[in-house]
N, C-alpha and C positions, 0 to 999 in steps of 0.2 A: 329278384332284384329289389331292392330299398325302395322308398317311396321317397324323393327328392320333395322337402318340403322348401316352398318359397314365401320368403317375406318380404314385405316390403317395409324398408329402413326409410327410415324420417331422416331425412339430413339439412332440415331446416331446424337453422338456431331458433333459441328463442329471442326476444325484441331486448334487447339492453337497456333500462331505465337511466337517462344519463344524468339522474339526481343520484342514481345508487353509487354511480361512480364516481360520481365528483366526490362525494361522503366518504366512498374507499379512498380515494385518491388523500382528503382531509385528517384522517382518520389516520394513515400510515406518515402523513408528514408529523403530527403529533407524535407520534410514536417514534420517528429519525431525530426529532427537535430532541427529544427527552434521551436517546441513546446518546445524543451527540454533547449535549449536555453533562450529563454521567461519565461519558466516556473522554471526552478532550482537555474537561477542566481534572479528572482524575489519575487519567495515565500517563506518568512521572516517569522520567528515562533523562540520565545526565545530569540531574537537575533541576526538570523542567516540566510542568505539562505540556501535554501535548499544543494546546490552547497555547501558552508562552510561546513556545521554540515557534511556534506558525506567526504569533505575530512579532517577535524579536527579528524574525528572518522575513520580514515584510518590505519591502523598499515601496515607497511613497514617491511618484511622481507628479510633480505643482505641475499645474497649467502656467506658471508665469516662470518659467527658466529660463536664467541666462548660464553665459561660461561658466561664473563660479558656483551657482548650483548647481549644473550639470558635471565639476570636478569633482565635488563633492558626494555626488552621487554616485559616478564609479567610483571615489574609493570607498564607501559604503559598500558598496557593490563586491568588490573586491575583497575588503573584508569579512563579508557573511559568506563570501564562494571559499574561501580557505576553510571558515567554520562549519561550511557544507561538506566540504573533499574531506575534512579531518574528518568527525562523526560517520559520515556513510562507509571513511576506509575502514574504521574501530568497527561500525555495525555489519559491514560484509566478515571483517574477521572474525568475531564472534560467531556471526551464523554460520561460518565453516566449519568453525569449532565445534560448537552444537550440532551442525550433520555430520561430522567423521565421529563425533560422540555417540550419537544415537545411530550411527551404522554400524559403527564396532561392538556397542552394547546389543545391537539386535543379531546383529550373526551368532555374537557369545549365548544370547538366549536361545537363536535357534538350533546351536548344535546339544544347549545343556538339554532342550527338549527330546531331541532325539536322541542322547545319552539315555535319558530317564527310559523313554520307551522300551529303547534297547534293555537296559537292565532288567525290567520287567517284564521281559520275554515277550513285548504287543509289540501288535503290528501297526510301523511306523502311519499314522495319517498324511494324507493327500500334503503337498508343499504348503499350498493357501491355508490351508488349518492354522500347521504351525505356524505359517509369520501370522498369524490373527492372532493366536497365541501371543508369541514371542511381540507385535506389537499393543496386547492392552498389558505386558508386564513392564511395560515402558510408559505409561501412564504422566510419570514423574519429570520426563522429557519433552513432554505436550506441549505446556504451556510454555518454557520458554522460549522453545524454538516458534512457536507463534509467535511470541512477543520481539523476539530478535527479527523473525521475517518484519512486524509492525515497523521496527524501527529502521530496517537495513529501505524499507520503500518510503518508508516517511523523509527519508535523508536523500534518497535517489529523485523523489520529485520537489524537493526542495534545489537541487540542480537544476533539474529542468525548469522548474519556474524561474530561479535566476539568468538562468543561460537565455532565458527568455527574454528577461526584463532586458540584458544585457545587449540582446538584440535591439530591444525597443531604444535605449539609449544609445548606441551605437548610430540607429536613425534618425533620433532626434540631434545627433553630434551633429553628424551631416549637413540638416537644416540651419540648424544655428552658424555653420561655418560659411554655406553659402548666405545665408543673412547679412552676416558680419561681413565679408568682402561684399558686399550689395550695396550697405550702409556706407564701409569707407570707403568706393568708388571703386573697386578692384574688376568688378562685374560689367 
């Protein structure tokens, strides 16, 4: 019979330095600042960087609001929600396009794989091979479908942030309407 050897496991961490982390913590916002940088004032779709479209589709709400700037502001509202609905329905269409592209293009690769095999009398590889195959011969497909994914979620939470504000004004309507019957004695 074996000889069962036992050890005994350390399962004490070591002590966290919480200068090291703050440093790591310092260290990677530098590093997000400078992505964000590169990346928002760069990445152009429609016309626009990214940086634009984010503050074009911005709605500003004053502390000091009456009726006419709160009419003002949904239809501000109103009309960056249409420019939201347009772009997100262009950017979901497109990236459908792009996955029934890149599914049709990768079946067509993987049967031309197993063609070739065939022809050359080998025996066919495991399924997972060929689509690893048949997907780095699609390389060319990569990035835009990434970049269509960027833009189809950058349009979807630009709804959501309006649909929100939308809210937010909606309850600030509210206020101001019980205000205004307050003020002229309705209340």
């Amino acid at each position: 019979m074996a000889e069962e050897v036992e050890e005994e496991i350390n399962l004490e961490a070591d002590p966290v330095d919480l200068d090291d982390v703050v440093q790591a913590v310092l260290g990677s916002t530098a590093i997000y600042d400078q992505l964000y940088q590169d990346f928002a004032t760069t990445f152009e779709f429609y016309g626009k960087t990214l940086d634009e479209w984010t503050d074009s589709m911005y709605i500003r709400i004053d502390n000091d609001l009456d009726p006419l700037k709160l009419r003002k502001l949904f239809i501000d509202l109103a009309n960056k929600l249409q420019i939201a609905h347009n772009y997100y329905s262009i950017a979901c269409s497109l990236n459908r396009v792009l996955d029934d592209t890149s599914d049709q293009k990768k079946s067509d690769q993987v049967a031309q794989i197993v063609v070739k095999f065939a022809r050359a009398n080998h025996k066919r590889p495991a399924a997972q091979i060929v689509e690893r195959m048949a997907d780095s011969s699609m390389k060319d497909l990569l990035i835009p479908k990434i970049t269509s994914l960027l833009v189809k979620d950058f349009w979807k939470q630009r709804l959501d942030s309006l649909n929100t504000t939308k809210d937010i004004l909606e309850q600030i309507s509210i206020g101001l309407s019980v205000e205004v019957k307050h003020l002229v004695g309705g209340v």
